[in-house]
C-alpha positions in Angstrom: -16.5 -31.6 -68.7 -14.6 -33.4 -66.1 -10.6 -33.5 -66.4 -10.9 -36.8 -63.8 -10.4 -40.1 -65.8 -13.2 -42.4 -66.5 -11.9 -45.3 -64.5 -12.8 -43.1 -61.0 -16.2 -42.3 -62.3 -17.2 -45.4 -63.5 -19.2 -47.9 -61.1 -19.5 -51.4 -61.2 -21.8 -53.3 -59.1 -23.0 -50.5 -57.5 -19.3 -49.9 -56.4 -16.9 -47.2 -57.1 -14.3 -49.0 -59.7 -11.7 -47.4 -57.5 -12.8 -49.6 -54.8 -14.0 -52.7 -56.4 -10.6 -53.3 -57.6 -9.1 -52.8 -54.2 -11.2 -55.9 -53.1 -10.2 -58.0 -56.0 -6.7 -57.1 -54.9 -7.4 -58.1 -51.3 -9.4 -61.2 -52.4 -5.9 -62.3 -54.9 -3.9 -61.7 -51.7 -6.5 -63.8 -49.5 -5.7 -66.7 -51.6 -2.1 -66.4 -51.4 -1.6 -65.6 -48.0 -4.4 -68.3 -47.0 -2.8 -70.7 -49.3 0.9 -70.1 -47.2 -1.2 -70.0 -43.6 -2.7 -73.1 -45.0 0.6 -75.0 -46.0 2.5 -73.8 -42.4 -0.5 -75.2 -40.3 -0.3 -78.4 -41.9 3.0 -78.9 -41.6 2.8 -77.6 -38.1 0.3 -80.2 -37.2 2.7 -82.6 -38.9 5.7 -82.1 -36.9 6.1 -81.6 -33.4 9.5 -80.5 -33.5 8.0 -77.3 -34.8 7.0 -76.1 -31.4 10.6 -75.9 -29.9 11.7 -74.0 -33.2 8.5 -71.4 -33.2 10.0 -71.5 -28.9 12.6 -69.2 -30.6 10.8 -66.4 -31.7 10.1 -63.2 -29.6 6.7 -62.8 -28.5 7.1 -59.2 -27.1 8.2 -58.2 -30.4 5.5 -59.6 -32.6 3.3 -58.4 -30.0 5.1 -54.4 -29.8 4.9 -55.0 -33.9 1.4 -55.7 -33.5 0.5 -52.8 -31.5 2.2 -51.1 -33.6 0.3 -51.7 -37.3 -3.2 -51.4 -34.8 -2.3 -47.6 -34.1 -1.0 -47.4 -37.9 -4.7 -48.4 -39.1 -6.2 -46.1 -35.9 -4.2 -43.1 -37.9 -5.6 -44.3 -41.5 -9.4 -44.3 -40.3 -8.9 -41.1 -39.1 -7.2 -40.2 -42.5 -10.2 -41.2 -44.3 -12.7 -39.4 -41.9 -10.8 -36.3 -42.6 -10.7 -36.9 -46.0 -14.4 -37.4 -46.3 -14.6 -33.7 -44.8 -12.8 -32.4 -47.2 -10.0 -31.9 -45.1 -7.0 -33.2 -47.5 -4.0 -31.4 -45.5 -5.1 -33.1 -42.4 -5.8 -36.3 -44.0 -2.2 -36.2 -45.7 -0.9 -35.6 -42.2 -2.6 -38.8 -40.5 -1.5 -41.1 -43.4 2.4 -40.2 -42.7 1.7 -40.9 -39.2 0.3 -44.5 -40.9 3.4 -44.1 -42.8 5.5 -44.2 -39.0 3.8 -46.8 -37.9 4.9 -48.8 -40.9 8.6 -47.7 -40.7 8.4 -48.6 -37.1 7.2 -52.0 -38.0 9.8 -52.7 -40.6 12.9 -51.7 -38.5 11.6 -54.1 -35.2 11.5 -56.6 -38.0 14.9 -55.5 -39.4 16.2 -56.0 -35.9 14.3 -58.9 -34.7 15.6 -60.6 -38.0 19.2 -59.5 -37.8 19.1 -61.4 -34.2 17.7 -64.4 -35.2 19.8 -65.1 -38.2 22.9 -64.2 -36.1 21.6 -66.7 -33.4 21.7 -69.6 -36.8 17.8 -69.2 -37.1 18.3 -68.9 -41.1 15.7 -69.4 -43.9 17.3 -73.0 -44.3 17.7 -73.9 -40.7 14.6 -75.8 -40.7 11.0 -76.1 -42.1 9.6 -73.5 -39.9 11.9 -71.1 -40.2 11.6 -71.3 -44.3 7.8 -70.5 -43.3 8.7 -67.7 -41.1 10.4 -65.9 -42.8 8.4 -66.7 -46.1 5.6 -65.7 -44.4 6.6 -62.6 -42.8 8.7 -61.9 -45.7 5.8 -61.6 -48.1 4.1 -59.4 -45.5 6.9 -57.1 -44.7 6.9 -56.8 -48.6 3.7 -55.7 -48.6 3.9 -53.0 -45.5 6.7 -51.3 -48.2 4.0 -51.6 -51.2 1.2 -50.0 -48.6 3.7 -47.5 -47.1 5.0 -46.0 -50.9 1.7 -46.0 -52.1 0.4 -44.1 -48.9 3.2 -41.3 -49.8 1.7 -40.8 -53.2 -1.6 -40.7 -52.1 -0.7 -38.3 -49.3 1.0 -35.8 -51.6 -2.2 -35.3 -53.9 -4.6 -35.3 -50.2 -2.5 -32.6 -49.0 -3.7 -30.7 -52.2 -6.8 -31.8 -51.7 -6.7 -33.9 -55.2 -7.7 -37.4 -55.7 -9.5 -37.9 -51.8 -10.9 -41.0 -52.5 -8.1 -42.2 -52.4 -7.6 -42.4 -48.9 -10.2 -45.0 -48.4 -8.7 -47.0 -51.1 -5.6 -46.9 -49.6 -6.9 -47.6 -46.3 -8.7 -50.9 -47.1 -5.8 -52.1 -48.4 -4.0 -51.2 -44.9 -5.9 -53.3 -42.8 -6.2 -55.7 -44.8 -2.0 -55.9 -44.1 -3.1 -55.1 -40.2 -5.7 -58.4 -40.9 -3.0 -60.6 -42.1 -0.2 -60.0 -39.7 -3.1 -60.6 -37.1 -3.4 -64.2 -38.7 0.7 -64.4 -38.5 1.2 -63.5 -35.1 -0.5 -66.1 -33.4 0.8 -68.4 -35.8 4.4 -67.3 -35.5 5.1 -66.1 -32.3 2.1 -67.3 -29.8 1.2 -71.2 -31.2 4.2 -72.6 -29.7 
């Protein structure tokens, strides 16, 4: 008799239900994040004054924060290959090094932030910048979610429990990589 719980033995659609409701996570998140990125680029097209304001972010940081996630996913496919060999320990490994990339993100962000509200670039300073930082607020938010759920799921892969896992947490990684690729042009290049 298997000790596992029905939930990761089940399938649905031909799907593992582990995995089918990590893409109806993602496809709730699609709606909200596409109904923000939908609300800033109207408003964008809507006022011109938006391009000296977005003049005021720093490119080479989005850009550093978007090399950044890239490597993070890089270390989480490698995380699932090892974890589809079997090979928890190593897989637990390459998700804290996804975990690095993560932190690395968030403190950039931390700094970048701390510089622009010191320079009066504030929430309330103007439209754009309650979009900015609404925006890449939410995501931020949901780099911690990624990152504490990556822990757990790297302390049962280093005991070789629960490997499936890894994918699961994975999709939902670049799905985060996906949208900050959608926020970085939009934040820091459209200017």
């Amino acid at each position: 008799m298997s000790t596992r719980p029905i939930a990761t033995t089940r399938s649905a659609a031909g799907m593992p239900t582990g995995r089918l409701a990590v893409w109806w996570l993602i496809a709730s998140e699609i709606v909200i994040f596409g109904g923000l990125l939908a609300s800033y680029i109207m408003h964008r097209l809507a006022h011109d004054a938006w391009a000296a304001e977005a003049a005021n972010t720093a490119t080479w940081i989005g850009a550093f924060n978007t090399f950044v996630l890239l490597t993070s996913s890089l270390s989480a496919v490698l995380a699932h290959q090892a974890a589809e060999r079997g090979d928890g320990p190593r897989a637990a490994k390459l998700l804290m090094y996804t975990c690095l990339g993560g932190g690395i993100f968030l403190a950039v962000k931390t700094y970048e932030w701390t510089t622009e509200i010191l320079h009066g670039f504030t929430i309330t300073a103007s439209t754009f910048w309650s979009f900015y930082y609404t925006a890449a607020g939410l995501h931020a938010l949901h780099v911690i979610a990624g990152m504490i759920i990556m822990v757990i799921v790297a302390n049962d892969a280093r005991k070789n429990l629960e490997l499936h896992r890894v994918e699961l947490i994975g999709i939902y990684w670049h799905f985060v990589d996906i949208v900050w690729i959608f926020l970085f042009p939009l934040l820091y290049i459209a200017k």
